[in-house]
C-alpha positions as CSV (number, residue, x, y, z in Angstrom):
1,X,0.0,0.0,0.0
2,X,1.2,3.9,-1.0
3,X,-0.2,5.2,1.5
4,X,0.3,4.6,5.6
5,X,-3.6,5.9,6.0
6,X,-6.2,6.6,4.4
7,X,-8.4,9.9,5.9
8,X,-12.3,10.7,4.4
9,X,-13.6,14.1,4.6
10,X,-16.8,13.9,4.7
11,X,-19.9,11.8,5.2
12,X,-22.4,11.8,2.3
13,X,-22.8,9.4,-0.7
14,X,-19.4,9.8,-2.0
15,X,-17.9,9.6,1.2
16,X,-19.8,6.6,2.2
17,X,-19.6,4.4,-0.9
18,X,-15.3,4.9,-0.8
19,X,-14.6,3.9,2.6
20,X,-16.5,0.9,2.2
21,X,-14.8,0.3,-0.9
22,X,-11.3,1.2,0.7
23,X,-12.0,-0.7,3.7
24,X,-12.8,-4.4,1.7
25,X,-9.7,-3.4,-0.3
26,X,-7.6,-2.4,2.5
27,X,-8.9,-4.3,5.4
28,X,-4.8,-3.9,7.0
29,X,-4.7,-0.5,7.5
30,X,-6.7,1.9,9.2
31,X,-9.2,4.8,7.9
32,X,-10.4,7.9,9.2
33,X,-13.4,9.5,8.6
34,X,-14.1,13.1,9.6
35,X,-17.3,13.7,10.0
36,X,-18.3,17.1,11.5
37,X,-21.7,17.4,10.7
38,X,-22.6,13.9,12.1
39,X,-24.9,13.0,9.1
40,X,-24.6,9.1,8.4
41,X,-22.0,8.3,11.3
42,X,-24.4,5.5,12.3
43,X,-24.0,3.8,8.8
44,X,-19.8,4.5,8.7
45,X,-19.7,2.9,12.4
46,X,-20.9,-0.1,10.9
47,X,-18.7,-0.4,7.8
48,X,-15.6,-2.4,9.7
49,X,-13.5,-1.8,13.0
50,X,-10.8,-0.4,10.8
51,X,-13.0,2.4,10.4
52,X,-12.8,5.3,12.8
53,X,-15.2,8.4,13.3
54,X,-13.8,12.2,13.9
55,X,-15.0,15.4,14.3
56,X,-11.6,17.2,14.4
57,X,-11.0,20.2,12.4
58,X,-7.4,20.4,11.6
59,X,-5.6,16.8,10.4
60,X,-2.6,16.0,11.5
61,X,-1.5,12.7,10.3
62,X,0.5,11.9,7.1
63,X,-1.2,9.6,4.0
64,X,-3.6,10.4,1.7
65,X,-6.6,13.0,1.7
66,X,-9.9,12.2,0.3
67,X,-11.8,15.6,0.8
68,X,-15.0,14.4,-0.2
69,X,-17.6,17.7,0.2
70,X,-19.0,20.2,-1.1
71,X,-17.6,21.9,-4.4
72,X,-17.4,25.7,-2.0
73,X,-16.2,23.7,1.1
74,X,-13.4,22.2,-0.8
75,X,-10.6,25.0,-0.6
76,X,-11.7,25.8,3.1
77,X,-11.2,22.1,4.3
78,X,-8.4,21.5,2.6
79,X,-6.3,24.3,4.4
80,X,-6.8,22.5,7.4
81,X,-4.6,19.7,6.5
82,X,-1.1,20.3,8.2
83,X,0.7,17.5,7.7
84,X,4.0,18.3,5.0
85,X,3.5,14.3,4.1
86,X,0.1,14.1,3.3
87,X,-1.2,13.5,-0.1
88,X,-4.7,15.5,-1.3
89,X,-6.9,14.8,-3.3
90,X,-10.8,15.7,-4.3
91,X,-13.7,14.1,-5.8
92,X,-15.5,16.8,-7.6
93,X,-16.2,16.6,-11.3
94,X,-15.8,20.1,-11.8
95,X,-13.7,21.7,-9.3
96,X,-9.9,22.6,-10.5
97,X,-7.0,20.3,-8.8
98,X,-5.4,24.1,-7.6
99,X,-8.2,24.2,-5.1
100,X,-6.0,22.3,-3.1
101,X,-2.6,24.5,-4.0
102,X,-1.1,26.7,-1.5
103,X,-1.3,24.5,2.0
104,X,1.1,22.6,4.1
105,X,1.1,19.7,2.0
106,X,2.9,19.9,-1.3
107,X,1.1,16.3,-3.4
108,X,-2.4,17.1,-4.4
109,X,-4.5,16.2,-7.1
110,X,-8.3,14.6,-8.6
111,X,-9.8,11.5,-7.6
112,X,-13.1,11.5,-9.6
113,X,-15.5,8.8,-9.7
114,X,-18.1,8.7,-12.7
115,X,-20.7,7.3,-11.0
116,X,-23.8,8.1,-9.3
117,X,-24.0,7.4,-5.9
118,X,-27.3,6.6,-3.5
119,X,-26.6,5.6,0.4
120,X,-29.5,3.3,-0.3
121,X,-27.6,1.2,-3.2
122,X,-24.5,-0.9,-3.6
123,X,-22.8,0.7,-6.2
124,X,-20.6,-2.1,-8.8
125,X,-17.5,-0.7,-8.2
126,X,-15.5,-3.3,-10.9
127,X,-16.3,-1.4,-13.5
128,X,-16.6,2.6,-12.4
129,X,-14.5,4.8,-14.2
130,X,-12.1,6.9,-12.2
131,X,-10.6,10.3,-13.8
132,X,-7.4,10.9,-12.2
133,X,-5.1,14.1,-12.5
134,X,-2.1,15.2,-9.6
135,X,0.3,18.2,-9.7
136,X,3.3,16.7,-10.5
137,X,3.9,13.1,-11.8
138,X,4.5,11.3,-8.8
139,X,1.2,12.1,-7.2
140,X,-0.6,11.5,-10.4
141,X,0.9,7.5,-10.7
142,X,0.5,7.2,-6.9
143,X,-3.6,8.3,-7.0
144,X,-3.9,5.8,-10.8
145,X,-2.2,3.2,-9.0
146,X,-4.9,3.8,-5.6
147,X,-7.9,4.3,-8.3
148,X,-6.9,1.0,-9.8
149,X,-7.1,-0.7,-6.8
150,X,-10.8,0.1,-6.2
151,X,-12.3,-0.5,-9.5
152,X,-9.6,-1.4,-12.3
153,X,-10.6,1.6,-14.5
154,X,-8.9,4.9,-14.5
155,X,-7.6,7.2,-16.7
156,X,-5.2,10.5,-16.3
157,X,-7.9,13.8,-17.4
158,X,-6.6,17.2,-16.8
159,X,-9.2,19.4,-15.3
160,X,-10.5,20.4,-18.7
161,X,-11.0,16.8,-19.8
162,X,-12.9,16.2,-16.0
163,X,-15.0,18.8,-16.9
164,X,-16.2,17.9,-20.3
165,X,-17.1,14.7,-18.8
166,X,-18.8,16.0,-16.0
167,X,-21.1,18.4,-18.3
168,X,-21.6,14.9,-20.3
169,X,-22.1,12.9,-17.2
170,X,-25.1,15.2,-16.1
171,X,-26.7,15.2,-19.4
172,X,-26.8,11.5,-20.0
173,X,-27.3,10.9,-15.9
174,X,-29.1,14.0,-14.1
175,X,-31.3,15.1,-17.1
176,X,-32.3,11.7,-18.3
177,X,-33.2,10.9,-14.6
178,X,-35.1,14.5,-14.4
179,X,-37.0,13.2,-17.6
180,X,-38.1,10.3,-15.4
181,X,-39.3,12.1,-13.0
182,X,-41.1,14.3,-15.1
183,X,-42.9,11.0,-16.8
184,X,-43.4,9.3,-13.4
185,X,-45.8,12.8,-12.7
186,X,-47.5,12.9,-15.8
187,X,-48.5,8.9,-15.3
188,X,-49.4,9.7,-11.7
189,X,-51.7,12.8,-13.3
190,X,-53.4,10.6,-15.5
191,X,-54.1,7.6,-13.0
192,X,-50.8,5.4,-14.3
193,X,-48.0,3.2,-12.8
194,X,-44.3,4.2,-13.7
195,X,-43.7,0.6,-14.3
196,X,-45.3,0.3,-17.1
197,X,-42.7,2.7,-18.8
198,X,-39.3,0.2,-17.3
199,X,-39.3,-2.7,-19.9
200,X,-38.8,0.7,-22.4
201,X,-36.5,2.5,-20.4
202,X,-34.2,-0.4,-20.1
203,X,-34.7,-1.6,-23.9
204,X,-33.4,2.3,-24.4
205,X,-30.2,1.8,-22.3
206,X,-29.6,-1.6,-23.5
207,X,-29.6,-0.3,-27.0
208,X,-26.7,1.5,-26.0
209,X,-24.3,-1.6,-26.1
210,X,-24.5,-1.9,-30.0
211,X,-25.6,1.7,-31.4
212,X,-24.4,4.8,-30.4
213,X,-27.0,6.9,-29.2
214,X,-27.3,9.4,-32.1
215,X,-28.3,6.1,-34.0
216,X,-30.9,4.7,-31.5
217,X,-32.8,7.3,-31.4
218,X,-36.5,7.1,-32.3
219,X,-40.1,8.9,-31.8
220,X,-42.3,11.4,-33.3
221,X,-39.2,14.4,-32.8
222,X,-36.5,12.5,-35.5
223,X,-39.6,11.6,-37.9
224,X,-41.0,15.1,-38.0
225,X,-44.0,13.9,-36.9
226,X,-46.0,16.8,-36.6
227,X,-49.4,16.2,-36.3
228,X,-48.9,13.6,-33.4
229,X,-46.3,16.1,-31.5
230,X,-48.9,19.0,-32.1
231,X,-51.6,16.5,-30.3
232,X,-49.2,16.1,-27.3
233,X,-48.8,19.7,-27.2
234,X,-52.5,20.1,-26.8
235,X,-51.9,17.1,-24.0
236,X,-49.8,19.6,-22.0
237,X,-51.1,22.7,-22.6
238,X,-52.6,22.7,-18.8
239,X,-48.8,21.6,-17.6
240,X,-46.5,24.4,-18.2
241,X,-43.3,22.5,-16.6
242,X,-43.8,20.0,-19.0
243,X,-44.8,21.7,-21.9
244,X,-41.9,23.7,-21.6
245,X,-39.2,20.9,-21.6
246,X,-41.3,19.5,-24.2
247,X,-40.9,21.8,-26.5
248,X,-37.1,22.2,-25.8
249,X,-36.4,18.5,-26.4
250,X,-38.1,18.2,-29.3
251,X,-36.4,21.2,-31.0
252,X,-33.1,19.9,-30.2
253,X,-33.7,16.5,-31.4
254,X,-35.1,18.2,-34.1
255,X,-32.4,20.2,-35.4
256,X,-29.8,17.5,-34.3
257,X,-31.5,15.5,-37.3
258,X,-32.6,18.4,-39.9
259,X,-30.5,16.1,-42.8
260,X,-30.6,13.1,-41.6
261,X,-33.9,12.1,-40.9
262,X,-33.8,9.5,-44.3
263,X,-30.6,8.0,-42.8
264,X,-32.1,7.5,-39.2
265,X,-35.2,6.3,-40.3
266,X,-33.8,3.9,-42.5
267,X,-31.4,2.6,-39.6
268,X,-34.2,2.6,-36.9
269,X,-37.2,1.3,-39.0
């Protein structure tokens, strides 16, 4: 192991799903979680007896640094760790590795999962992708070699790359779920189960494995279908929020196919 101990800061999804993962891994060392808000200790206690609960405010001890908060609490934290040996190292998608420039410590760098994560679910963690980046080389193949530890996958992005994906990673995960929800409230409205829609949602993901999804795309939007888009319109009229995003998606998949809706059909018909 690289690192003499491992320290969590912070104690909500992210937090949680890592030192589990850490502490099956790494069941020889032991693992600090700071948890100054309290929120989930009860769940962390029970993790393993490796596992050990603080509510310090300044860190002391050398080894690596996950600061696992919030994006505006990242900088703040991070100050607090004194130790000259300690390695750094956050889990935001969006937040530039210098956040963590300018302290005690002089190793710092990314340690992103690409993954939602629930308290309420076990997360797969054999095949989560983690985008690594450090400031200078050796902290960047120390936190690869950690990452692939925990789940095999990982990649060096620099904080542009993380970015990019993290815009990507909320469209295809954070809208898509929103457009669950949205559909779970219209079925709800008109007297429906949301299971009726899951044999088609996962039909939709599973597509993904063989077309891209530019190519699986179907529905009334890529076929130009306007009299049966102009009858859902009239649908929603009474449900702003919904004819509102509505409207949007089918404009964008509209002009995302303005010449190629031959090609499309042909592929998806």
């Amino acid at each position: 192991m690289i690192f003499p101990h491992i320290s969590i800061i912070g104690s909500g999804n992210v937090a949680y799903h890592l030192t589990r993962r850490i502490s099956e891994i790494y069941s020889d060392i032991n693992i600090t979680v700071y948890s100054r808000s309290g929120k989930n200790n009860k769940l962390f206690s029970q993790i393993s007896g490796q596992v050990h609960i603080s509510h310090e405010d300044i860190f002391h001890q050398p080894g690596l640094y996950i600061v696992a908060v919030k994006d505006n609490a990242i900088t703040s934290v991070s100050s607090q760790i004194v130790h000259p040996d300690a390695t750094v190292c956050h889990t935001s998608g969006s937040v530039n590795q210098d956040a963590l420039s300018g302290h005690a410590y002089t190793k710092y760098g990314v340690l992103y999962p690409l993954q939602t994560f629930s308290i309420e679910r076990d997360v797969n963690w054999s095949d989560i992708p983690f985008l690594i980046n450090g400031n200078i080389s050796e902290t960047t193949n120390d936190l690869l070699e950690f990452a692939r530890s925990l789940s095999g996958v990982a990649i060096v992005a620099d904080d542009s790359q993380r970015k990019s994906t993290h815009i990507a990673a909320v469209f295809a995960n954070n809208f898509t779920n929103h457009m669950m929800a949205l559909a779970e409230e219209w079925l709800d409205m008109n007297e429906l189960e949301f299971s009726i829609l899951r044999p088609l949602i996962l039909e939709t993901i599973n597509k993904l494995n063989t077309l891209s999804p530019k190519n699986a795309q179907t529905g009334p939007a890529i076929r130009h279908d306007d009299p049966v888009i102009n009858m859902h319109l009239k649908e929603l009229e009474k449900y702003p929020a919904h004819l509102k995003v509505y409207r949007a998606i089918t404009a964008s998949i509209k002009e995302m196919y303005l010449n190629q809706t031959d090609k499309i059909w042909e592929i998806n018909s």
